[in-house]
PyMOL Python script that loads the backbone (N, CA, C, O; Angstrom):
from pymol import cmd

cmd.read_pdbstr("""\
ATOM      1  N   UNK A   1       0.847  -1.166   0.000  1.00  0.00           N
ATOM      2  CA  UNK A   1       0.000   0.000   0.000  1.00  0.00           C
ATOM      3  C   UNK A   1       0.898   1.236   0.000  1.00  0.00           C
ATOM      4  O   UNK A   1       1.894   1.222   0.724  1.00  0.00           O
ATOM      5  N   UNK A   2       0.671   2.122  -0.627  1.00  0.00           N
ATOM      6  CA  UNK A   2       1.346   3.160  -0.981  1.00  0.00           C
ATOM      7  C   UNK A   2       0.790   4.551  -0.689  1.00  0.00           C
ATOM      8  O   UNK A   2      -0.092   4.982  -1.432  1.00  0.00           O
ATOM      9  N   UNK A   3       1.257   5.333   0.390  1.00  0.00           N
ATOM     10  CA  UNK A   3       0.777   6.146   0.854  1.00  0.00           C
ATOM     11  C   UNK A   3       1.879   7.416   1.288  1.00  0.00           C
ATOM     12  O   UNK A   3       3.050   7.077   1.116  1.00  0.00           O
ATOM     13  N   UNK A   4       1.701   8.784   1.807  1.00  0.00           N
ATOM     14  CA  UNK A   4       2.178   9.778   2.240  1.00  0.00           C
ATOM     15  C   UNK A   4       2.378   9.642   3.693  1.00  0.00           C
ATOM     16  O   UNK A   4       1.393   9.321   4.358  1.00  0.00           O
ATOM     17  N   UNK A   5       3.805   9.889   4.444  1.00  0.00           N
ATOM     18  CA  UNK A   5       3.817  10.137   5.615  1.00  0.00           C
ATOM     19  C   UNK A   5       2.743  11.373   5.972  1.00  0.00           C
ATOM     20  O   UNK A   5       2.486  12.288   5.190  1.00  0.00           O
ATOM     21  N   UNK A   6       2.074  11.190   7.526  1.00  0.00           N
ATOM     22  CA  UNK A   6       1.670  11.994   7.921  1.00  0.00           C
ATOM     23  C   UNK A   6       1.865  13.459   8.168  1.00  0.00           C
ATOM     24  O   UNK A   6       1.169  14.465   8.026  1.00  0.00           O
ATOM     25  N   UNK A   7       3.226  13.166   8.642  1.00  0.00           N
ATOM     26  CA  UNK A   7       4.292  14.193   9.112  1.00  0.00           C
ATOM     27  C   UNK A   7       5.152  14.920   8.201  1.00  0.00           C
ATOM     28  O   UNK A   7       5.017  16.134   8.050  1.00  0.00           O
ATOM     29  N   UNK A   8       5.944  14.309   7.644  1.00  0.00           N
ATOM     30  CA  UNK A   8       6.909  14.856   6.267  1.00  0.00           C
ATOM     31  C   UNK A   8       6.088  15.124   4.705  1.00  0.00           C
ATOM     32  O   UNK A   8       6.441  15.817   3.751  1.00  0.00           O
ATOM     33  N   UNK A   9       4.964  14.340   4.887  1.00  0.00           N
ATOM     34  CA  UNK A   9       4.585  13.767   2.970  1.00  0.00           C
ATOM     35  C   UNK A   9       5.314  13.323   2.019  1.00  0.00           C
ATOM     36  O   UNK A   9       5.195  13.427   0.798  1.00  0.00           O
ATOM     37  N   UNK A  10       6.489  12.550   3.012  1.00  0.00           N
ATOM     38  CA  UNK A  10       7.379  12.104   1.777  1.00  0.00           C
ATOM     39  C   UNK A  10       6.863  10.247   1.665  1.00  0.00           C
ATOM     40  O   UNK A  10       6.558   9.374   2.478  1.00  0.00           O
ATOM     41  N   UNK A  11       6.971  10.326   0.490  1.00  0.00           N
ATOM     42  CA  UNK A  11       5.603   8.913  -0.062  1.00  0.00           C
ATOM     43  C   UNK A  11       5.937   7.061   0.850  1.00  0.00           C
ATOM     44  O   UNK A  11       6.907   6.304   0.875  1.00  0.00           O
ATOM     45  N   UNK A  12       5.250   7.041   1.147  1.00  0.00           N
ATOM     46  CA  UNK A  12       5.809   5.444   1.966  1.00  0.00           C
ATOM     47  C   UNK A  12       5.188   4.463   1.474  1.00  0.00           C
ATOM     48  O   UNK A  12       4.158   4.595   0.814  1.00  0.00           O
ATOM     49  N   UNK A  13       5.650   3.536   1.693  1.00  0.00           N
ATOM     50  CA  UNK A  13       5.111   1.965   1.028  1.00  0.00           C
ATOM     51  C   UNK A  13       4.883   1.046   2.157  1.00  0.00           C
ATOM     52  O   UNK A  13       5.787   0.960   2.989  1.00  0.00           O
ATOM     53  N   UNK A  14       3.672   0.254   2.335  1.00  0.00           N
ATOM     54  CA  UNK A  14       3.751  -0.607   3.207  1.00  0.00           C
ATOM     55  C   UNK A  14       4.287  -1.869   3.484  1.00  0.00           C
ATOM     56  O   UNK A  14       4.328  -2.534   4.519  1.00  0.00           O
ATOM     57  N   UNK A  15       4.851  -2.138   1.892  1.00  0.00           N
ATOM     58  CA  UNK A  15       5.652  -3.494   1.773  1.00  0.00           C
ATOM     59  C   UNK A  15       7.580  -2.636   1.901  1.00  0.00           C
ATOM     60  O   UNK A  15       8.602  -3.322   1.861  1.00  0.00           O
ATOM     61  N   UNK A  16       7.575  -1.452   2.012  1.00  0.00           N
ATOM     62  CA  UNK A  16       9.903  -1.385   2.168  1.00  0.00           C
ATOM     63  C   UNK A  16       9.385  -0.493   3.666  1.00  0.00           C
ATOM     64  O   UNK A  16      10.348  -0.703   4.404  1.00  0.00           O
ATOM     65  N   UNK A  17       8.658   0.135   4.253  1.00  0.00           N
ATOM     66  CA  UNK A  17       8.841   0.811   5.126  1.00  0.00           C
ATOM     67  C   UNK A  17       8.146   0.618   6.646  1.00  0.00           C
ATOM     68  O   UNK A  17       7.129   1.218   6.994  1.00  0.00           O
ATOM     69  N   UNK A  18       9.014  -0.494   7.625  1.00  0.00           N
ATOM     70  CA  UNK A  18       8.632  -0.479   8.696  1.00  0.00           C
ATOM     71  C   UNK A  18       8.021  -0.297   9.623  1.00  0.00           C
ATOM     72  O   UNK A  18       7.573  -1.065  10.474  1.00  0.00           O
ATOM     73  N   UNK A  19       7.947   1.449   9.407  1.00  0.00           N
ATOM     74  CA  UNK A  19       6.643   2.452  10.368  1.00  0.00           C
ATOM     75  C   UNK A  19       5.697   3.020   9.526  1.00  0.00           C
ATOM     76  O   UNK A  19       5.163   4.125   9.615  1.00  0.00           O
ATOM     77  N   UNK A  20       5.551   2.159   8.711  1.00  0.00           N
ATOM     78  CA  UNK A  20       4.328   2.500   7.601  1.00  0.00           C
ATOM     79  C   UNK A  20       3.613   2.681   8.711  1.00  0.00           C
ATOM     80  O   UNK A  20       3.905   2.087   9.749  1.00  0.00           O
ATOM     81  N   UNK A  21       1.956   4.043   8.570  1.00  0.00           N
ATOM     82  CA  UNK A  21       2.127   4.869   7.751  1.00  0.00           C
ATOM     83  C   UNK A  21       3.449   6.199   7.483  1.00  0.00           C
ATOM     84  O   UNK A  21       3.458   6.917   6.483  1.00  0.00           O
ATOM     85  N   UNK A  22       4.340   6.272   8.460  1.00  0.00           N
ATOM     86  CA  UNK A  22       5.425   7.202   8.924  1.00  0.00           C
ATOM     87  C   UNK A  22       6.564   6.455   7.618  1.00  0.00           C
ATOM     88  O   UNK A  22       6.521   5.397   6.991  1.00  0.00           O
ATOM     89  N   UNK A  23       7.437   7.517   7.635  1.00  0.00           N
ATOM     90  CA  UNK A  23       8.336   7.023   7.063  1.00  0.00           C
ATOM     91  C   UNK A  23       9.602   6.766   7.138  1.00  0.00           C
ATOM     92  O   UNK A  23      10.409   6.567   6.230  1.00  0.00           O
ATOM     93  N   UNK A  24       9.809   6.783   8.804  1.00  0.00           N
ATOM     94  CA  UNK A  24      11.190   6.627   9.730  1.00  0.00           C
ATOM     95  C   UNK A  24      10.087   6.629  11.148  1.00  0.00           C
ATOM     96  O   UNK A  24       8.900   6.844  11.389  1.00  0.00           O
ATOM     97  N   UNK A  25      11.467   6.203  11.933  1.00  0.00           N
ATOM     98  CA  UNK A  25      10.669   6.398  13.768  1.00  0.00           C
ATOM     99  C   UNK A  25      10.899   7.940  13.971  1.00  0.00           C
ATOM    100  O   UNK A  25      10.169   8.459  14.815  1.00  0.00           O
ATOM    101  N   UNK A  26      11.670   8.635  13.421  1.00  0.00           N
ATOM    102  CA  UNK A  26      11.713  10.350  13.913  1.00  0.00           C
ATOM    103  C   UNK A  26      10.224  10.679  13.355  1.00  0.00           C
ATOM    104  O   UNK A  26       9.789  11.644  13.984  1.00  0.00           O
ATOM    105  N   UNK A  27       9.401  10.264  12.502  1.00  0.00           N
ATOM    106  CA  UNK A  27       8.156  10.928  12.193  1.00  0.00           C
ATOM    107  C   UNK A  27       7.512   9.717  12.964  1.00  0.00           C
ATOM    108  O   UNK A  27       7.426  10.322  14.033  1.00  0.00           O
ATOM    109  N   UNK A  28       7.262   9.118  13.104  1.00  0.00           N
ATOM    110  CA  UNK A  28       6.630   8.290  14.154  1.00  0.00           C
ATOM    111  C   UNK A  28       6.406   8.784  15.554  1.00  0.00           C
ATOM    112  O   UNK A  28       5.285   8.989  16.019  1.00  0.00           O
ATOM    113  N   UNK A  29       7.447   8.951  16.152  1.00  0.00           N
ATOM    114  CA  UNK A  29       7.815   9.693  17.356  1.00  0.00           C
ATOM    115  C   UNK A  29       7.322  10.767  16.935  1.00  0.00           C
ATOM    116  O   UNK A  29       6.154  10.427  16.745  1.00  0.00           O
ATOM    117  N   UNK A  30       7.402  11.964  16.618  1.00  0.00           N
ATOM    118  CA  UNK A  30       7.031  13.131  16.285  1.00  0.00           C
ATOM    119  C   UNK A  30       5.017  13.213  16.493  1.00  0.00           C
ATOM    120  O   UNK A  30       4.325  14.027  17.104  1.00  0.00           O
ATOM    121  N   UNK A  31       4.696  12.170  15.804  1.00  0.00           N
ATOM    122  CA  UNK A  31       3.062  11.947  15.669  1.00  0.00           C
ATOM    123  C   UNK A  31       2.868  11.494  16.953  1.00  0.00           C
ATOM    124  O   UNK A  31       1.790  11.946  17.340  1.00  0.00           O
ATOM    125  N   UNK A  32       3.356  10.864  17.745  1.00  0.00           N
ATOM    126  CA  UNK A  32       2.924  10.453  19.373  1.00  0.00           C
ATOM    127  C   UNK A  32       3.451  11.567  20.027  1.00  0.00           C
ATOM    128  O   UNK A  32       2.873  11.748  21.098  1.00  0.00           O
ATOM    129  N   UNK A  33       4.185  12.253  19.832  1.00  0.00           N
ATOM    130  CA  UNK A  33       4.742  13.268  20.908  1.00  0.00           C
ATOM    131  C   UNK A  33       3.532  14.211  20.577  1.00  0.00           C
ATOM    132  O   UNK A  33       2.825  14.511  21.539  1.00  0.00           O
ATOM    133  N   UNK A  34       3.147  14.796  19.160  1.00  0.00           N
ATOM    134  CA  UNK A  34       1.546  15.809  19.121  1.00  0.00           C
ATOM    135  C   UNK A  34       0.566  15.176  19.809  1.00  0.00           C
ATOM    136  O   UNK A  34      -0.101  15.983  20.457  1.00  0.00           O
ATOM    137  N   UNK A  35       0.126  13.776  19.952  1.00  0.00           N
ATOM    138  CA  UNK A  35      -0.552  13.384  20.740  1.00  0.00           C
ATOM    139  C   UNK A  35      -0.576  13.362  22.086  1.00  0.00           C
ATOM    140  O   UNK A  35      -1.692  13.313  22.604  1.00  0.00           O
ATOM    141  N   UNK A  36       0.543  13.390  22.909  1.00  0.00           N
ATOM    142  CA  UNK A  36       0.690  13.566  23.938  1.00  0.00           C
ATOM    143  C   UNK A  36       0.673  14.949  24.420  1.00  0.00           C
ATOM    144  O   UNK A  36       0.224  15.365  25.487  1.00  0.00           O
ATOM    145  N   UNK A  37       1.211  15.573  23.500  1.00  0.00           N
ATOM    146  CA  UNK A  37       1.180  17.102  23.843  1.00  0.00           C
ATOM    147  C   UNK A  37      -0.693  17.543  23.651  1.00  0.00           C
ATOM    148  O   UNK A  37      -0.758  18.664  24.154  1.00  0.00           O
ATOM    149  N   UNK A  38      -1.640  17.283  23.331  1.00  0.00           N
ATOM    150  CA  UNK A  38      -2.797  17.159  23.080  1.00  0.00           C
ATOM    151  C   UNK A  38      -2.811  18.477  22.212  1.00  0.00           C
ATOM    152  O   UNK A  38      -3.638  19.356  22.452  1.00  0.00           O
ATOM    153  N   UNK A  39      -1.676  18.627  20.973  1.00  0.00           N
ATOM    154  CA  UNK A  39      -1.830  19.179  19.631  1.00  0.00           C
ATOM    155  C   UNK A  39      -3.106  18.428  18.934  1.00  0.00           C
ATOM    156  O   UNK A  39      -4.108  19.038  18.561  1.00  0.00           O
ATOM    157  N   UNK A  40      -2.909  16.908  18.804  1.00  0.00           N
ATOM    158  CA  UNK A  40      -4.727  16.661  18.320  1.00  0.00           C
ATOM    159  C   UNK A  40      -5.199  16.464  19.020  1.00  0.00           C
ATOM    160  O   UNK A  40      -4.745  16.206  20.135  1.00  0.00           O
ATOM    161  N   UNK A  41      -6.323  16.492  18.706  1.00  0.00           N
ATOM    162  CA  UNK A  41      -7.152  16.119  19.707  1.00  0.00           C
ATOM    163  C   UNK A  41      -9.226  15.548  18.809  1.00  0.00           C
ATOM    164  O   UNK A  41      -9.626  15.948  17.716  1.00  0.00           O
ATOM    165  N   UNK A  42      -9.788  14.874  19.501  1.00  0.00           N
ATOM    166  CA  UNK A  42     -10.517  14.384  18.593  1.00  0.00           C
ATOM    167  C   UNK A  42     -11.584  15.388  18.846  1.00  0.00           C
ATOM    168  O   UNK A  42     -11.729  15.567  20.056  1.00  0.00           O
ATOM    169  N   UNK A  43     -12.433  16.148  18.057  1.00  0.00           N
ATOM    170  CA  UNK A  43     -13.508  17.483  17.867  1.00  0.00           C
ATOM    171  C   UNK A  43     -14.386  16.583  18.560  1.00  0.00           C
ATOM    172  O   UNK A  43     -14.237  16.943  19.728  1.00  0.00           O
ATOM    173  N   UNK A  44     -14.982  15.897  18.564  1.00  0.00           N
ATOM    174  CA  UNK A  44     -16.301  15.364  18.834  1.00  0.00           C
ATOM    175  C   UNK A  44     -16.735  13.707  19.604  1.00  0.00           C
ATOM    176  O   UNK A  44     -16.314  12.662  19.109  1.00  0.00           O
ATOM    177  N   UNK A  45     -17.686  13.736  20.946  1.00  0.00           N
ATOM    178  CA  UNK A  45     -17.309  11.954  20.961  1.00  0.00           C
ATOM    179  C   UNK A  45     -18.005  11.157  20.066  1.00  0.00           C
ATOM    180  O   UNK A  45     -19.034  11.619  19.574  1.00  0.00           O
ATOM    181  N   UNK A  46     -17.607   9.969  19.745  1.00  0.00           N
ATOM    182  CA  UNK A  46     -17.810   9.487  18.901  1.00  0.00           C
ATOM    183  C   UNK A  46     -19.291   8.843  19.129  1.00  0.00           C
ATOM    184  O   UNK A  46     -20.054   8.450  18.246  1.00  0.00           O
ATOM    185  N   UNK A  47     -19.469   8.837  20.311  1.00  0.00           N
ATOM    186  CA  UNK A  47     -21.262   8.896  20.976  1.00  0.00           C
ATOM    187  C   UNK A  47     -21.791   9.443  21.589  1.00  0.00           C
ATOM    188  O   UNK A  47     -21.238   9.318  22.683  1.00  0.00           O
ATOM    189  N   UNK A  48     -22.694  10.134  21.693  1.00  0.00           N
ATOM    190  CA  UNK A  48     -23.224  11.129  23.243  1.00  0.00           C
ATOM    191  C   UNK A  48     -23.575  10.081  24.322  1.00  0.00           C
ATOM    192  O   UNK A  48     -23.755   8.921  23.951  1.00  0.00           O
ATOM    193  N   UNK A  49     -23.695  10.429  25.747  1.00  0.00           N
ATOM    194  CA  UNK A  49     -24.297  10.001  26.875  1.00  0.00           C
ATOM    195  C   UNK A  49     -25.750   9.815  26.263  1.00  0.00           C
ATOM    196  O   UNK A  49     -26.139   8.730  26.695  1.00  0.00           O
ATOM    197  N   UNK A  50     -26.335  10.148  25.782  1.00  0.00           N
ATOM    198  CA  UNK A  50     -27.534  10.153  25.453  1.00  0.00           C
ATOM    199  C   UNK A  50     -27.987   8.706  24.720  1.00  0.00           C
ATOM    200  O   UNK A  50     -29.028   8.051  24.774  1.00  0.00           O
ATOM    201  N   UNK A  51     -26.960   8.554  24.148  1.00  0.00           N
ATOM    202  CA  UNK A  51     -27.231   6.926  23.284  1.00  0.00           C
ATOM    203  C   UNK A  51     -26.993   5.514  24.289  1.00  0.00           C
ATOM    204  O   UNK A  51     -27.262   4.354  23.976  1.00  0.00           O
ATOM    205  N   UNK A  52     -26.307   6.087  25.798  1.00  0.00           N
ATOM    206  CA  UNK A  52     -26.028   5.015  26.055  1.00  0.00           C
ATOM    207  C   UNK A  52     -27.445   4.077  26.447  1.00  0.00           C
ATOM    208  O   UNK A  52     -28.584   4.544  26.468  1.00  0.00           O
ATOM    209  N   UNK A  53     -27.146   2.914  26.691  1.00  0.00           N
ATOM    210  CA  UNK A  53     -28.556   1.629  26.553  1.00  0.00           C
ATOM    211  C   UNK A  53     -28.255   1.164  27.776  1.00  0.00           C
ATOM    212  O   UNK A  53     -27.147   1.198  28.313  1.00  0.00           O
ATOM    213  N   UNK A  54     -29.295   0.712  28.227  1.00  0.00           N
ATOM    214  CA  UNK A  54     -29.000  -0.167  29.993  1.00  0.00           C
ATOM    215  C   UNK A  54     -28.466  -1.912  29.515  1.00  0.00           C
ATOM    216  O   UNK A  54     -29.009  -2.690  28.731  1.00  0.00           O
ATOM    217  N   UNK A  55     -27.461  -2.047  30.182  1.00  0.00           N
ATOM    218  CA  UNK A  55     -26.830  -3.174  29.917  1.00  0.00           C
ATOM    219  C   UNK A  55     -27.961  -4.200  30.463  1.00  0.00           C
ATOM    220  O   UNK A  55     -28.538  -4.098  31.546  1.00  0.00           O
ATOM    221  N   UNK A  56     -28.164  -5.247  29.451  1.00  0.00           N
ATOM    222  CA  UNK A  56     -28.910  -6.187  30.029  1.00  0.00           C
ATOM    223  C   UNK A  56     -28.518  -7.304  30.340  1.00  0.00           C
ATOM    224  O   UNK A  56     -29.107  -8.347  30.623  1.00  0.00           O
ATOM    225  N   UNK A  57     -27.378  -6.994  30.262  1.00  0.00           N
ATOM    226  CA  UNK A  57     -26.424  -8.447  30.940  1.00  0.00           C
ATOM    227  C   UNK A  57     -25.985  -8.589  31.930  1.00  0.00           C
ATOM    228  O   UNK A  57     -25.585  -7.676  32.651  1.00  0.00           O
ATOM    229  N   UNK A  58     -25.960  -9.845  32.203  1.00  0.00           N
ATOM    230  CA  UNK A  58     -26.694 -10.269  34.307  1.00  0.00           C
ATOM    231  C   UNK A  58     -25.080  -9.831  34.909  1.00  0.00           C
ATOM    232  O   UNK A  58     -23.968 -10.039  34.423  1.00  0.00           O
ATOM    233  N   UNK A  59     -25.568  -9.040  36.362  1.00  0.00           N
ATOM    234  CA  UNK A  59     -24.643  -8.895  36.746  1.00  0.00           C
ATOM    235  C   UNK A  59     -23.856 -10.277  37.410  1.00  0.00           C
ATOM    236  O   UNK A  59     -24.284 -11.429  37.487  1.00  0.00           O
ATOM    237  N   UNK A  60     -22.873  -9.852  37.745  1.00  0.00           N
ATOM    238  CA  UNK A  60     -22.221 -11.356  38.643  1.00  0.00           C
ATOM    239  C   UNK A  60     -22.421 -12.007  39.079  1.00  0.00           C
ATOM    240  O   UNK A  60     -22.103 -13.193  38.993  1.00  0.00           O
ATOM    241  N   UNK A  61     -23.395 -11.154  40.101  1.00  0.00           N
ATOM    242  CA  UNK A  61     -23.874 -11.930  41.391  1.00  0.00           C
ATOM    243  C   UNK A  61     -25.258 -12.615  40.741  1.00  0.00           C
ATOM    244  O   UNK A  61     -25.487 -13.768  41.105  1.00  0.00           O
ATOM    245  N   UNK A  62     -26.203 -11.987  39.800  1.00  0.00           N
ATOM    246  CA  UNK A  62     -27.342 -12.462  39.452  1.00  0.00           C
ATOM    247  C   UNK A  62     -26.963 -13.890  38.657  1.00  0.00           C
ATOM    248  O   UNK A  62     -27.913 -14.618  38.369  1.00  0.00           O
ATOM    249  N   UNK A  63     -25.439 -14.368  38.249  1.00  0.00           N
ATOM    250  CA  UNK A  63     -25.512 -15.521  37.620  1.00  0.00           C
ATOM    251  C   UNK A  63     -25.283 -16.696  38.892  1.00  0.00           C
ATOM    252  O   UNK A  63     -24.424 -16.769  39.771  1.00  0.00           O
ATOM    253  N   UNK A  64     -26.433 -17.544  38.564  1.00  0.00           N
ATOM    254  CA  UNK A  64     -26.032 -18.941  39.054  1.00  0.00           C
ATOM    255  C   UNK A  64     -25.864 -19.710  38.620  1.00  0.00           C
ATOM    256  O   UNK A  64     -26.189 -19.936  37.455  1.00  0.00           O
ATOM    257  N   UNK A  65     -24.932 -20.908  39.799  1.00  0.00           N
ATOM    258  CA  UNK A  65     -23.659 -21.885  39.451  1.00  0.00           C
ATOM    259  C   UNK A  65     -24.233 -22.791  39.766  1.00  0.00           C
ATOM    260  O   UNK A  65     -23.710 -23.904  39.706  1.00  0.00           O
TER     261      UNK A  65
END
""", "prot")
cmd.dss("prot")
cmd.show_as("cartoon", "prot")
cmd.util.cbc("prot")
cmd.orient("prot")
C-alpha cells in the first residue's frame, strides 16, 4: 500500500517501510509526541451520553452456578 507520511509527505510503502504509515521512527515519534502534547485532539465523541442503553447483561452476582 502506498501512501504519504503523515508528518513529512514524503511517499511510503507498506511493503519497504517499517513504520508504515510514517516514514522513519523520527516521524513516528514526532506523531505520538503531538498526541501527547494534546496538539490533536478528537472534535467530537464518537457517541453522546444520550445513546447510552442499559446493559442487560446479568450482573455477577445475578448468575447462578
Amino acid at each position: 500500500m502506498q501512501h504519504r507520511c503523515p508528518i513529512c509527505k514524503k511517499p511510503t510503502n507498506s511493503e519497504v517501510h517499517s513504520e508504515f504509515p510514517f516514514c522513519s521512527e523520527r516521524c513516528k515519534l514526532q506523531d505520538l509526541g503531538n498526541w501527547a502534547s494534546e496538539k490533536y485532539v478528537v472534535s467530537e465523541p464518537i457517541f453522546s451520553e444520550d445513546d447510552d442503553e442499559p446493559d442487560d447483561s446479568p450482573e455477577p452476582d445475578d448468575i447462578k452456578h
